[in-house]
Structure formats: C-alpha cells, structure tokens
N, C-alpha and C positions, 0 to 999 in steps of 0.2 A: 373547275370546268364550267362551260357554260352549259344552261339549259340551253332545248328547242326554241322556248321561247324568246331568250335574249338573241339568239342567231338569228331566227326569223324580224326580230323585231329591227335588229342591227342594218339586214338585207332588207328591211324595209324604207327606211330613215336612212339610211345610210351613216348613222352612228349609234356608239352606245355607251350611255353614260347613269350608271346604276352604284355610285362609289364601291370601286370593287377593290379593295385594301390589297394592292401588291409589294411595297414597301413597308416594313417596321418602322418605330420613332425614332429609332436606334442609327439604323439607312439614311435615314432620310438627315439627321443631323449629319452624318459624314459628308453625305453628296452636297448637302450644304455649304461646310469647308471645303470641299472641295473646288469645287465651284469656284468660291472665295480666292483660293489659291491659281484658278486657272486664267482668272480677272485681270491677277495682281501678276501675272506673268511669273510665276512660281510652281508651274508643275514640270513633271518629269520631260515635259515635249511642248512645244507649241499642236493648237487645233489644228485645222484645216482653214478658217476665219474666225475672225473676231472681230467684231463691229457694232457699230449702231446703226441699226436700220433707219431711223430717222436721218440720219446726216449727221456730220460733226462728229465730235467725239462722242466720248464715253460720260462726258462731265458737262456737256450740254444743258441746257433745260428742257428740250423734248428727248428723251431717251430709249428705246427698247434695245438692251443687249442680245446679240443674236452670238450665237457660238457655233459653227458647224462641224459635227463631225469630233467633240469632246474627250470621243474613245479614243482618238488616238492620243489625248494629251495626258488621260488621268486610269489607274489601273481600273478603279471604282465604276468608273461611270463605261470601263469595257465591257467589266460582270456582268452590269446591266443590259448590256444586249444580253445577255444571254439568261433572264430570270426566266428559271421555267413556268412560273404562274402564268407569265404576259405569253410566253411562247404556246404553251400548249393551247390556251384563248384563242391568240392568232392563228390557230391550225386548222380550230375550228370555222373560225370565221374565212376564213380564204379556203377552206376544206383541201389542205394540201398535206404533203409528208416531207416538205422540203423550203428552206425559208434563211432568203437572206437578209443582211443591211442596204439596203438602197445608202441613208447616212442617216444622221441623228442632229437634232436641233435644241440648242437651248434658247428659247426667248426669256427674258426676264424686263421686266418691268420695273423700275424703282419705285420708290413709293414717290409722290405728290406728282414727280418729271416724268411717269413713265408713260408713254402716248399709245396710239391707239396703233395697230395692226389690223390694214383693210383689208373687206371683205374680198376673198380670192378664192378660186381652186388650186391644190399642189400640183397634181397633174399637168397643167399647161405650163407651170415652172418647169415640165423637168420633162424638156422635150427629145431626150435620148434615149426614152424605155418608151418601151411597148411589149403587153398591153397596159391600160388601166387599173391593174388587177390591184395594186399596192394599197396598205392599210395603213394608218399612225397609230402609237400608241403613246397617248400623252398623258405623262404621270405630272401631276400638282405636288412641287417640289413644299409648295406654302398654301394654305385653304386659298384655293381660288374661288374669287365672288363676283356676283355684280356690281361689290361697290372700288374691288381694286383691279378690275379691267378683264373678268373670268371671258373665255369664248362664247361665241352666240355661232350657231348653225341653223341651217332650213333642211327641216327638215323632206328626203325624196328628192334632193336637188342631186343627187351623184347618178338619177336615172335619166337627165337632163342633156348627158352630153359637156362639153366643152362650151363655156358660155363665155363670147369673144366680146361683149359688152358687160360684163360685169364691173360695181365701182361701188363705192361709198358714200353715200348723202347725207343729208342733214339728222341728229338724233342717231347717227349711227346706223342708218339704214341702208341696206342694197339694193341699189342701182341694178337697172337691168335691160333688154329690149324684151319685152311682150312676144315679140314673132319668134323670137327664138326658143320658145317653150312649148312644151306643147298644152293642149286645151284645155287641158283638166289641171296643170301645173296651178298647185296654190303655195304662194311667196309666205311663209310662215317662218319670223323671227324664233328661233328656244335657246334661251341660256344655260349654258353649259357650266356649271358649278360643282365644283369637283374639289373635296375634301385632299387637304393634307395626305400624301402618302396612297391614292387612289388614283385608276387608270379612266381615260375614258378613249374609246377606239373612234376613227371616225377614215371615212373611204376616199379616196385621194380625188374623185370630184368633189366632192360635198364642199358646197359653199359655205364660209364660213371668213371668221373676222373675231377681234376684239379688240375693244372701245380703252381710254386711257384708264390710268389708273391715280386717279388723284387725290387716294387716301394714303394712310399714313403707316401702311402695311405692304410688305414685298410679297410682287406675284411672280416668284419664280417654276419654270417647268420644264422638265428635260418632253422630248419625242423624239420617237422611234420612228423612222419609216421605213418599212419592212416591204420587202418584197417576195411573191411565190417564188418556189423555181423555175419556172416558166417563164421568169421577165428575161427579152434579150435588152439586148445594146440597138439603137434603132436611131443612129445621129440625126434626126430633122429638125435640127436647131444644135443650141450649146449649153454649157450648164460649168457651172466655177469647179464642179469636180468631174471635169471631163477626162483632164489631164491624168486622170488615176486609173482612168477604164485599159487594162491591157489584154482586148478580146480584141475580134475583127468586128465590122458590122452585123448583124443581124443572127450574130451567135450568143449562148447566155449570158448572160452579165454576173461574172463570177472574179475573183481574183482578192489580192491581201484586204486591196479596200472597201472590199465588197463580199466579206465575212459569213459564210454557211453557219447560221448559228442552231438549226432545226434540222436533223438529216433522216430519212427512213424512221419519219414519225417518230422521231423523240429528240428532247433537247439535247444538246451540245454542252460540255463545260463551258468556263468560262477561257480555258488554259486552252481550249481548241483556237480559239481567239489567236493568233500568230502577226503581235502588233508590227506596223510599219514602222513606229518609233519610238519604239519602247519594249520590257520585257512582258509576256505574257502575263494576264493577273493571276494571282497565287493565292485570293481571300475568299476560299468559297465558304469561308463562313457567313460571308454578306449575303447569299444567294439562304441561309438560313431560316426559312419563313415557312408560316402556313397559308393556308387560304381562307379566307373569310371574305365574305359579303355586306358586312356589317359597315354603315357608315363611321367616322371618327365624329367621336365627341368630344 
C-alpha cells in the first residue's frame, strides 16, 4: 500500500517513481520468454499490433518494439493485469473501487538500434475517453537507465492541460509554446530509472519521452493503462482499438476488451479475465509475491 505521502506526492508530479518491487526474478524471467515468444510469432494468439514505432521493420537500425494489448496474445502477461500489488496502488491513487484496462503496451528498445520515443502526452493519443482520469503503470521488464534509454518526465506537467505544441528538440529536450502554460509552469526535465522488476505510475497528461538507447543492454517494459470506472467512450477522434469498443457513445467503456480487473474495492482474479482469444489464465501462482519497497540490487 502506499503512504499519504507518495499519493500526495504522486498528485503532485504527476508521477511516482520510488522502486516499488511488484515483480519476482522469477516473473520477471518468464515475461521475458515470453515476450520473446510473442516477437517470434509463437504465442497462443496474435496482439492487437505489433510494430516498430520508428518505421520499417523489426530488424531495422532505428528500432522501438511497440506491442499493443499483449494480454490478449499470452496467458502471463493477462495475470498481470490483474497483480494485486499494482491494483490496490492504483486504487489509491485514482481513489476509486472500480478499475479497468484501457489496454497495455509493451515498448522495448534493443540494445545499440533501440531509438528514442518523443516527448508526448497519452491523453491526447486516445481521444475516445473522457475523462483524463487514467494512470500507467510501467513495470521495467530489464533495469531501465539513463544510459539505455530509461523515461524522463516534467515534473506538474499533467496540471497543465492538453499541450497542442509539445515536440522534441536537441539533447532530448521538450519543445513547447510558453503561452500555453500557465505563469508559474517550470519546464523541469527528471529521469525516471526504474530497477528491474519495479513499477513506476505516471498520469495520462504528464509529459514525458525517452531518449535512444545505444548501449549494449535491453530496455524492455510492459504498461498498463488503467482506467477508473468512470471513464466512458467519448468518440472525438479515433484510436487502432476503436473497433473493440462495443458500448454506445457516451456510456461506460466496459466490455471483453476492456477487462473490470478491480470491482467493489478489491482485486479481481486473473481467471476473471474472460480472453478474446484465448483461454482464461489458470497460473495464479505468478500473481505469488509480497510487497516490499526495497530497491533491486
């Protein structure tokens, strides 16, 4: 559970990044393979995409693997929506008793190839909910660093609004328009480093970005983007997993693809989980873990 003070500090910043061990070594080598297997076109389903967000293929020299929506391809990575470490967190931090999948992302980075992912908000990507309310929760599948491409955020930028000029400059910096902030808004780069097997939350404005990664170490990392119960379906734009919403407009955004994993303040199996293309996970021994605050050494 979290303190008063990491919630506060959270709603401050708009993220939180204190290595907070939600994964074993144990977890974390399977998601691994697994992973591995959903690359090499070998799991039980295909995702929802699979791509490189740079362009090109897979096998490119600028690379970032992007995977959307993994639970549907692998039983492992469904469980995980549903750890109750990360969820009971997320309950607090969104102060709800109800809590679904928006969808889940993997970016992974290669080692020397893997490129940079500019600076954005999620929010404005995903312009068929409302409200703002949504959180990530991004576990570091591998020690993510400064020196093989960890996240950077500004800190207080999620109280900022929708910023229709945001981009990426020289040294890795964000671009911005001045008018669009407000007076007291100070542009503060923080790196986000986040040990093997630890979560770090961050608010679906909150600006943010990461730089290549051209050392000789893979930065791989699943996220979660979770949403309260409260979010509807709100179409003023479109989004690749449009096609899955089957609610009407401006009703809640619930359904197979869009998985209740947190109900009446407590978590959910994993076997609650009722996949689109595949059988339900049956390994709640994965979900096995304690809680600890303690960094990895």
């Amino acid at each position: 559970m979290l303190t008063p003070e990491q919630i506060r500090s959270f709603h401050e910043n708009g993220y939180l990044n204190e290595s907070i061990r939600v994964l074993t070594d144990e977890q974390l080598e399977r998601l691994r393979d697994r992973l591995d297997a959903v690359i090499e076109g070998k799991s039980e389903a295909p995702p929802e995409a699979l791509r490189n967000m740079s362009g090109g293929g897979l096998k490119s020299d600028r690379v970032v693997v992007q995977i959307v929506n993994i639970w549907q391809a692998d039983d492992l990575f469904r469980a995980h929506l549903c750890n109750p470490v990360i969820l009971e967190m997320m309950a607090q931090l969104m102060d709800t008793d109800t809590i679904r999948v928006w969808h889940d992302q993997i970016q992974y980075k290669p080692p020397v190839i893997g490129t940079s992912t500019n600076w954005h908000q999620d929010y404005p990507a995903w312009p068929i909910l409302e409200p703002a309310d949504l959180i990530s929760c991004w576990v570091a599948l591998d020690d993510a660093t400064l020196e093989n491409g960890c996240m950077r955020m500004v800190p207080g930028s999620h109280k900022w609004g929708t910023h229709r000029a945001l981009g990426t400059g020289e040294e890795f910096a964000p671009t911005y328009d001045p008018s669009q902030l407000p007076e007291d808004a100070e542009v503060k780069v923080v790196p986000i480093e986040v040990p093997a097997g630890c979560a770090a939350f961050h608010h679906s404005l909150t600006w943010h970005g990461s730089a290549p990664n051209p050392s000789q170490r893979h930065r791989r990392a699943i996220a979660v983007h979770y949403m309260p119960g409260h979010t509807r379906y709100v179409p003023n734009g479109t989004h690749l997993i449009q096609n899955r919403v089957e609610v009407e407009a401006g009703e809640i955004l619930t359904g197979q693809y869009f998985p209740t994993v947190y109900e009446n303040g407590r978590p959910l199996p994993p076997e609650a989980i009722k996949s689109p293309s595949g059988p339900a996970p049956t390994h709640n021994e994965f979900l096995d873990l304690s809680y600890t605050k303690e960094p990895i050494h």
